[in-house]
PALOVO-342584 format. One line per field, with one value per residue (C-alpha): residue number from 1; x, y, z. Coordinates in steps of 0.02 Angstrom, whole numbers, plus 50000, padded with zeros to 5 digits. Last residue first. Layout:
resi: NUM ...
px: X ...
py: Y ...
pz: Z ...
END
This chain:
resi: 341 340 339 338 337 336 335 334 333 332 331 330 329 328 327 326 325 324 323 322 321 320 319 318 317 316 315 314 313 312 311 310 309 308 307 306 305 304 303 302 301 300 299 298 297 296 295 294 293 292 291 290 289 288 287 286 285 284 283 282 281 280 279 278 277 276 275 274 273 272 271 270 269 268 267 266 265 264 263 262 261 260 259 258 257 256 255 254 253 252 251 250 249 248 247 246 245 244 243 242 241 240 239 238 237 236 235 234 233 232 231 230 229 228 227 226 225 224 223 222 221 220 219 218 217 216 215 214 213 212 211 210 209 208 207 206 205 204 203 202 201 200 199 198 197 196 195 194 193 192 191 190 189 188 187 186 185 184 183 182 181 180 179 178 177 176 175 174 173 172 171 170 169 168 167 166 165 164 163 162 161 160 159 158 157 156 155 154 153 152 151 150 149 148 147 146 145 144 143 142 141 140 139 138 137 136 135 134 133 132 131 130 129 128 127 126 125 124 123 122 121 120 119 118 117 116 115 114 113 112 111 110 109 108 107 106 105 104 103 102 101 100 99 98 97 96 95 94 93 92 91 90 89 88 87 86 85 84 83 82 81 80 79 78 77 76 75 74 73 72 71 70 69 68 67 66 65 64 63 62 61 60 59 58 57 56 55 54 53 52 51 50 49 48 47 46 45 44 43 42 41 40 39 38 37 36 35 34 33 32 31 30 29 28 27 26 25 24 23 22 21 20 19 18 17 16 15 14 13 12 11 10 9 8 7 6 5 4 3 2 1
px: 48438 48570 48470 48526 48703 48661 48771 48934 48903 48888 48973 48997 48853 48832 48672 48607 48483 48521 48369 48429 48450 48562 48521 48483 48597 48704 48734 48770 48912 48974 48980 49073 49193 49221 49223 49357 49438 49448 49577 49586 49744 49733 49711 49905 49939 49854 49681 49727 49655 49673 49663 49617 49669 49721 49912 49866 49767 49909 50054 49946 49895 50087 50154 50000 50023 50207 50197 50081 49977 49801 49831 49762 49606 49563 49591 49483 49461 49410 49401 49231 49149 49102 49162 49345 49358 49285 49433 49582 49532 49522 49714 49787 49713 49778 49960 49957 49944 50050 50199 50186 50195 50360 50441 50410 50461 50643 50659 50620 50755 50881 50872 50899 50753 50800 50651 50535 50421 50418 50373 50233 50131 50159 50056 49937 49930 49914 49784 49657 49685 49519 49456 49305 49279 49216 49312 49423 49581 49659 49534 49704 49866 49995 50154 50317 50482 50658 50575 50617 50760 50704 50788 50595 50496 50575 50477 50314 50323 50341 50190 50088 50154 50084 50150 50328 50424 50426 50395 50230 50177 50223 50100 49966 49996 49990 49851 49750 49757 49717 49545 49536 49390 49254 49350 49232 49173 49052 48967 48832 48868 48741 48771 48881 48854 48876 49009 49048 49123 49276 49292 49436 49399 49464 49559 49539 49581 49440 49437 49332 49257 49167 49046 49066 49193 49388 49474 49615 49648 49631 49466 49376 49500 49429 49246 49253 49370 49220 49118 49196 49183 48985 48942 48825 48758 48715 48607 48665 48575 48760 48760 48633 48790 48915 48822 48784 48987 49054 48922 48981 49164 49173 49042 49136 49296 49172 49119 49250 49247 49100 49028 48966 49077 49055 48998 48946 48863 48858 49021 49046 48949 49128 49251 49374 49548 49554 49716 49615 49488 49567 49694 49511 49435 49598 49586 49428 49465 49646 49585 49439 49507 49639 49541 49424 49587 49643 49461 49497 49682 49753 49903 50072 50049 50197 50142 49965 50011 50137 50020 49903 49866 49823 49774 49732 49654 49595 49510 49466 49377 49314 49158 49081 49193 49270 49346 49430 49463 49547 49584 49683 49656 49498 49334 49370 49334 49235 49227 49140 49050 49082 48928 48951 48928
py: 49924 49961 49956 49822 49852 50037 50005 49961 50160 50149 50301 50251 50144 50065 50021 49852 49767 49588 49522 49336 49366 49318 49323 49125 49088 49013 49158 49267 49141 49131 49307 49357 49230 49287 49466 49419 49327 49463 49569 49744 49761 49625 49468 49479 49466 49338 49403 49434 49348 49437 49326 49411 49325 49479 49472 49416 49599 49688 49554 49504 49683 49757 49637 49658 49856 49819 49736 49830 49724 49785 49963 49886 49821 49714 49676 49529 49528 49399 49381 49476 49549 49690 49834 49744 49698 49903 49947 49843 49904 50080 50063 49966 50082 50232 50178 50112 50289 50385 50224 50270 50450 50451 50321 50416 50575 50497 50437 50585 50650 50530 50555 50750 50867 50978 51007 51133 51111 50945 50954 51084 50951 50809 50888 50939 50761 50716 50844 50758 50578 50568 50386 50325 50231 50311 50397 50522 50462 50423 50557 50610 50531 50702 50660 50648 50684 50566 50442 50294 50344 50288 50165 50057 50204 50221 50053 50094 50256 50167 50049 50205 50297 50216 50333 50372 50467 50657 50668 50799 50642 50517 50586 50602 50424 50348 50470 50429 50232 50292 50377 50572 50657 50576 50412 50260 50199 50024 50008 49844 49720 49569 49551 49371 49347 49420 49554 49717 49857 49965 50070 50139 50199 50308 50170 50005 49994 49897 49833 49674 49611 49452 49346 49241 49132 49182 49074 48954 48945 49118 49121 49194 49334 49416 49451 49615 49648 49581 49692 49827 49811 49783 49634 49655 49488 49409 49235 49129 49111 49116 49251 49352 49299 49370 49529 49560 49538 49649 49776 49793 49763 49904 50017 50016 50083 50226 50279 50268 50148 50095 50002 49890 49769 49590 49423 49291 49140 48938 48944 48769 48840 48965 48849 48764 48712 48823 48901 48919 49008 49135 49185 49197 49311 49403 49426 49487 49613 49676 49818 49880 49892 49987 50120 50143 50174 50312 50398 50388 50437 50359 50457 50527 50558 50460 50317 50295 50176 50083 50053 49984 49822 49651 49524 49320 49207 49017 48890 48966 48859 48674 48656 48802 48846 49006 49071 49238 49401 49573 49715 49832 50033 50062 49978 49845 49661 49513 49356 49189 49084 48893 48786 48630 48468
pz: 49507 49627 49799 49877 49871 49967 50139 49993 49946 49755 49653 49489 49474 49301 49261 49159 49045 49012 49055 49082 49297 49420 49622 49612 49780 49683 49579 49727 49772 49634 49575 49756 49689 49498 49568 49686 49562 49401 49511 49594 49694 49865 49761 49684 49871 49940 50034 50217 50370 50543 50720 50891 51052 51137 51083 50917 50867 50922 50810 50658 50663 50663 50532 50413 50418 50396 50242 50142 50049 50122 50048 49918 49961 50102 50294 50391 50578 50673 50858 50912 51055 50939 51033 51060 50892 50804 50947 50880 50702 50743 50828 50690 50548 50638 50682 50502 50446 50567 50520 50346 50359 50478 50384 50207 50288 50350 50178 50090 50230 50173 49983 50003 49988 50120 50255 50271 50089 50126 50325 50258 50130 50263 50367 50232 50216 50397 50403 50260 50332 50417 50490 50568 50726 50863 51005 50918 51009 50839 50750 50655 50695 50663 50612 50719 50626 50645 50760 50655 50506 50336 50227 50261 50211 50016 49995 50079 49969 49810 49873 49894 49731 49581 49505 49540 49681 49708 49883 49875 49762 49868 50002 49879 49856 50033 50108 49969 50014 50194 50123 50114 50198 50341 50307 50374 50519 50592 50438 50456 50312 50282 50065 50102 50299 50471 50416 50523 50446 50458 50332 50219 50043 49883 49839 49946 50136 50192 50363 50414 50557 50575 50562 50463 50459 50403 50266 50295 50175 50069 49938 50087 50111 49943 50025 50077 49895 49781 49910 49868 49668 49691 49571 49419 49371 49228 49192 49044 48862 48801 48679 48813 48926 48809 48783 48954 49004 48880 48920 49092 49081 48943 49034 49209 49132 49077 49210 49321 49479 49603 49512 49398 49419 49322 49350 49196 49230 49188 49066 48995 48810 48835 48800 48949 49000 49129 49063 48904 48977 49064 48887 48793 48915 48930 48739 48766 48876 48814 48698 48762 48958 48869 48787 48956 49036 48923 48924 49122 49150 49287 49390 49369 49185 49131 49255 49178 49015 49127 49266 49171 49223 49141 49257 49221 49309 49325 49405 49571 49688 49675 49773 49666 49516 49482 49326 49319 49219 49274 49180 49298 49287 49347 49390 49256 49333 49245 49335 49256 49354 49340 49411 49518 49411
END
């Protein structure tokens, strides 16, 4: 029988657990997030997210299995995220996950967060096929990179300053709407008037293929402390801001296809979900023959499956180990995954 890997995710502020089976796919998952326990304080708290990931983790273990119909002696390997994320978020899911497989007598192995979200599309069906280009829009990160297989990533550009995802939620912030604030932004956008305020598109015509969002949010910064603060013109601001990001991460995308020669492109990581990002790349990238895979939805915030997948397939490729000593690695550049220990 195919072997079931066990996900473990907790970069953050989402708890995420997950069962994956080679030649049958995802067997179960479960997500607890915190966005309730971070919203009064307008952002994640690290000692409080550590807390949390303690509390619900083994009860999400148990809750995973149990949808999957299984017990633990079934488990084959255990996958977890040791980095990049906070400290000590990273420690819970790290140690829970070396205990139980030292419990077990089953090989470990620590998965890099990124990559779990690289290689989230691949669950989707149809799935992309390597190679092929992929644009991660995930936290503190947006790159383009090119992917000819699982761990063979070559970075094409990436955010000299703040990431796209930053961009979204600091911008929310100077417009007074809730943690978390991209997707509250996105939301406010679509009552908002087009063309009302132009927004800078930094490094759009910069002739390579990273990314800087720092001046669009200082941008923003002056038009709110210009303009009235009445529900309209937050709107108007949203529209403007959303549409100067996504006109950036459509254009860098259509060039990092047209330099490669290739057709695919993959986008991942949060800022992933947002409706008219996908809209506007299914539509430019279709027109020249291009196709773009998404993960689904509740697999584009962090989640237990794509570190249950990337596990898998690492795992069958006899990258585990039974020595059960681990790091953590905060900060982790994706280009460095072979270099973690």
């Amino acid at each position: 029988m195919s072997k079931i890997t066990l996900g473990i995710e907790s970069s953050c502020d989402e708890t995420g657990v997950a069962l994956y089976q080679m030649g049958r796919g995802l067997l179960a998952h479960t997500l607890h997030s915190q966005i309730a326990l971070h919203s009064e304080y307008g952002g994640v708290v690290p000692e409080l997210a550590s807390r949390d990931h303690v509390r619900h983790i083994t009860p999400l273990i148990r809750q995973t299995l149990n949808l999957a119909d299984l017990t633990l002696p079934q488990i084959d390997g255990i996958a977890y995220t040791q980095g990049p994320g906070l400290g000590g978020a990273l420690l819970v899911g790290a140690s829970v996950a070396n205990a139980l497989a030292r419990a077990l007598d089953i090989p470990s192995i620590g998965i890099h967060h990124l990559e779990g979200h690289l290689l989230s599309p691949l669950l989707a069906d149809p799935a992309p096929e390597f190679p092929f280009i992929a644009l991660l829009v995930s936290g503190g990160h947006t790159q383009l990179m090119r992917v000819n297989g699982i761990g063979d990533y070559i970075l094409l550009g990436e955010t000299l300053d703040d990431a796209a995802g930053e961009a979204f939620d600091k911008s929310a912030k100077l417009l007074g709407l809730d943690y978390p604030g991209g997707p509250e932004l996105a939301k406010l956008a679509t009552r908002g008037t087009p063309g009302k305020f132009k927004l800078p598109r930094p490094m759009l015509n910069s002739g390579d293929l990273d990314f800087s969002f720092s001046g669009l949010k200082t941008a923003v910064l002056t038009l709110t402390r210009e303009q009235p603060q009445d529900e309209q013109t937050r709107a108007d601001i949203a529209h403007a801001t959303q549409e100067a990001i996504i006109d950036v991460l459509a254009h860098k995308a259509r060039v990092a296809l047209a330099q490669s020669g290739l057709s695919q492109l993959v986008v991942a990581g949060g800022v992933g979900a947002n409706r008219l990002l996908r809209e506007r790349l299914d539509v430019e990238i279709g027109k020249r023959g291009g196709k773009v895979f998404y993960p689904a939805m509740e697999f584009c915030t962090d989640n237990g499956a794509m570190i249950a997948f990337a596990g898998a397939l690492r795992l069958d490729r006899h990258e585990g180990d039974k020595n059960y000593r681990f790091n953590i690695h905060p900060r982790w550049p994706l280009m460095d995954i072979g270099l973690k220990n």
